[in-house]
MARFI-563043 format. One record per residue: residue number from 1; x, y, z of N, C-alpha, C in turn. Coordinates in nm, 3 decimals. Example, Ala and Ser with C-alpha at 12.3 -4.5 7.8 and 13.67 -1.06 7.14 Angstrom:
2
{1,{1.319,-0.569,0.780},{1.230,-0.450,0.780},{1.320,-0.330,0.780}}
{2,{1.285,-0.225,0.708},{1.367,-0.106,0.714},{1.290,0.003,0.787}}
end
This chain:
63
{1,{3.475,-1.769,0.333},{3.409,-1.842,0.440},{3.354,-1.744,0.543}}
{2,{3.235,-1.790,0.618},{3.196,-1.707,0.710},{3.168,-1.777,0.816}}
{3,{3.277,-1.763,0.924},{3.267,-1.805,1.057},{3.136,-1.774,1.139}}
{4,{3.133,-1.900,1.220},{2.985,-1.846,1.319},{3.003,-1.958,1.465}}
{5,{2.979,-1.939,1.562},{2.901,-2.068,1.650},{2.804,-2.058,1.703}}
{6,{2.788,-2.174,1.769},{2.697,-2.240,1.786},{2.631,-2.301,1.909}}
{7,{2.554,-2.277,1.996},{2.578,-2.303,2.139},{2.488,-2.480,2.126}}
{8,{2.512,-2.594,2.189},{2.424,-2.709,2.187},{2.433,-2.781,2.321}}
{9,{2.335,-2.784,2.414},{2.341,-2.845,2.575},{2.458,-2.756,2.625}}
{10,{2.505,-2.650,2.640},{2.593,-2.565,2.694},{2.730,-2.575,2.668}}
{11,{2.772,-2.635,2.512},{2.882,-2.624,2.497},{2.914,-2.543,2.355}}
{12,{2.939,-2.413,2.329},{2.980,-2.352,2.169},{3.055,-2.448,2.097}}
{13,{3.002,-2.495,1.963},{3.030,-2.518,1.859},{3.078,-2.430,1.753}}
{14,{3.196,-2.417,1.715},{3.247,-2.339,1.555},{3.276,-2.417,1.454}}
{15,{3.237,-2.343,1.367},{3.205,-2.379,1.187},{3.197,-2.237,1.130}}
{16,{3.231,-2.278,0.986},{3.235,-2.163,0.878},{3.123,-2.245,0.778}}
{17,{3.045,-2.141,0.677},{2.969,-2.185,0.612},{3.035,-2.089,0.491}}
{18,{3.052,-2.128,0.356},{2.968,-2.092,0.261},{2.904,-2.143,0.156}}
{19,{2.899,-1.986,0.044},{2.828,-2.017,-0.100},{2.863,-2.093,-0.170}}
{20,{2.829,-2.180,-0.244},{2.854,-2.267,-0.348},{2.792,-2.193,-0.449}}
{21,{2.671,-2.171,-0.473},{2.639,-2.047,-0.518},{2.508,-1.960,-0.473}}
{22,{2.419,-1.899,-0.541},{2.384,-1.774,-0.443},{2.286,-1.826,-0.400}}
{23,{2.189,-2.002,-0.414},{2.094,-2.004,-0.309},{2.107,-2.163,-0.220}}
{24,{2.281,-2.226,-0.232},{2.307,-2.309,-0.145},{2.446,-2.305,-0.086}}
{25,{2.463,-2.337,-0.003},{2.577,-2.329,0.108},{2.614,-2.477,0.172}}
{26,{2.740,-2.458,0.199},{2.793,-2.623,0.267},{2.825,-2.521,0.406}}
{27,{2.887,-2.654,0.481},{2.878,-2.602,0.658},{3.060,-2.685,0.697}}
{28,{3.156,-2.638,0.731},{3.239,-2.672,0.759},{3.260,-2.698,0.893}}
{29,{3.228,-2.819,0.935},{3.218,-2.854,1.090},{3.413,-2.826,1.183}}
{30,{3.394,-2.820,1.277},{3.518,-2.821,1.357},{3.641,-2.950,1.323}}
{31,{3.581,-3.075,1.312},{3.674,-3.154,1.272},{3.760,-3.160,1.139}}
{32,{3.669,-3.053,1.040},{3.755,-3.024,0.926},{3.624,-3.104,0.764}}
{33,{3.571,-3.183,0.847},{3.427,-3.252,0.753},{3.362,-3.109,0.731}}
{34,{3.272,-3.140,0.602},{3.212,-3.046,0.539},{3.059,-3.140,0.525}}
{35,{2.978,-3.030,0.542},{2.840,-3.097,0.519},{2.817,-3.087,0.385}}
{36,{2.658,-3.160,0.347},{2.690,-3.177,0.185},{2.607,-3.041,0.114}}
{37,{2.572,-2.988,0.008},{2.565,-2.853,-0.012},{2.394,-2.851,0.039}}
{38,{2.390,-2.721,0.108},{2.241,-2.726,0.154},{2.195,-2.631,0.051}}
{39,{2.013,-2.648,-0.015},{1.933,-2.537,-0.071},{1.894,-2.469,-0.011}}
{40,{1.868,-2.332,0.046},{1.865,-2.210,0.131},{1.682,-2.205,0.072}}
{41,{1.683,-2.199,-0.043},{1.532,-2.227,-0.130},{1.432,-2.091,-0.031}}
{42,{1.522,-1.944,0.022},{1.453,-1.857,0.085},{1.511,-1.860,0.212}}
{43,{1.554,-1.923,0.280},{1.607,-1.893,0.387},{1.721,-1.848,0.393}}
{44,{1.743,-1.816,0.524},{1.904,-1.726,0.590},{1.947,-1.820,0.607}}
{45,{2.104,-1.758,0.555},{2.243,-1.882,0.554},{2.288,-1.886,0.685}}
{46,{2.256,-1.806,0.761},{2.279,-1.815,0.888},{2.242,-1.921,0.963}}
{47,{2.109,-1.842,0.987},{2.004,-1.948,1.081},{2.050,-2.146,0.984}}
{48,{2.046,-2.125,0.898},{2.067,-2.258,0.785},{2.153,-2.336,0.903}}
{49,{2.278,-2.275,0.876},{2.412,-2.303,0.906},{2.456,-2.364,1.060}}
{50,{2.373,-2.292,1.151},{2.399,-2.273,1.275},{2.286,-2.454,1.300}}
{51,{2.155,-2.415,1.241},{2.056,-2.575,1.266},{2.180,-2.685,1.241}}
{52,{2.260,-2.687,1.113},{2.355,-2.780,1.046},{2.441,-2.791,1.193}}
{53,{2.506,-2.736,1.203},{2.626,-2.732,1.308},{2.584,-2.754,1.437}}
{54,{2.417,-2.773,1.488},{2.388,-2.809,1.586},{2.348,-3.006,1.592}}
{55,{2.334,-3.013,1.437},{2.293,-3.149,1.443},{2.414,-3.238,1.427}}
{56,{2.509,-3.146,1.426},{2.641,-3.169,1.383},{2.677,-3.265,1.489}}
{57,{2.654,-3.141,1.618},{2.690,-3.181,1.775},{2.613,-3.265,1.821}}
{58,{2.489,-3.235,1.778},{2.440,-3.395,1.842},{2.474,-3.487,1.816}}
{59,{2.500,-3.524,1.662},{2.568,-3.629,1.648},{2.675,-3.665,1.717}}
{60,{2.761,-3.584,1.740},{2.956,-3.627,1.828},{2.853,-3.613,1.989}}
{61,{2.771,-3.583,2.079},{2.753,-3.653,2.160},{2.692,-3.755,2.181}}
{62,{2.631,-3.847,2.072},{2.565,-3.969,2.094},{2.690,-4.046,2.080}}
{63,{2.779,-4.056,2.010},{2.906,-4.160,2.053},{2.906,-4.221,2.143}}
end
């Protein structure tokens, strides 16, 4: 796993992302939920990961 956060309206978000294999990745949100496997299809697992974990947070502040 590779830890990262995430800043969204001024609060850091943490999550770990990885490989499933070498061109998609899942996103392990803070509550312990896992996102479903993303295609990278050229992009950085990073940048990927961090968009995931921000829409993450938007979601838990519209509650």
């Amino acid at each position: 796993m590779h830890p990262f956060t995430a800043d969204y309206e001024g609060v850091q978000y943490a999550g770990e992302y990885d490989f499933v294999d070498g061109d998609t990745i899942i996103v392990c949100f803070p509550d312990g939920t896992q996102s479903p496997e993303i295609p990278l299809r050229g992009l950085k697992p990073l940048p990927t990961a961090k968009t995931e974990l921000r829409a993450y947070a938007r979601k838990l502040q519209q509650r």
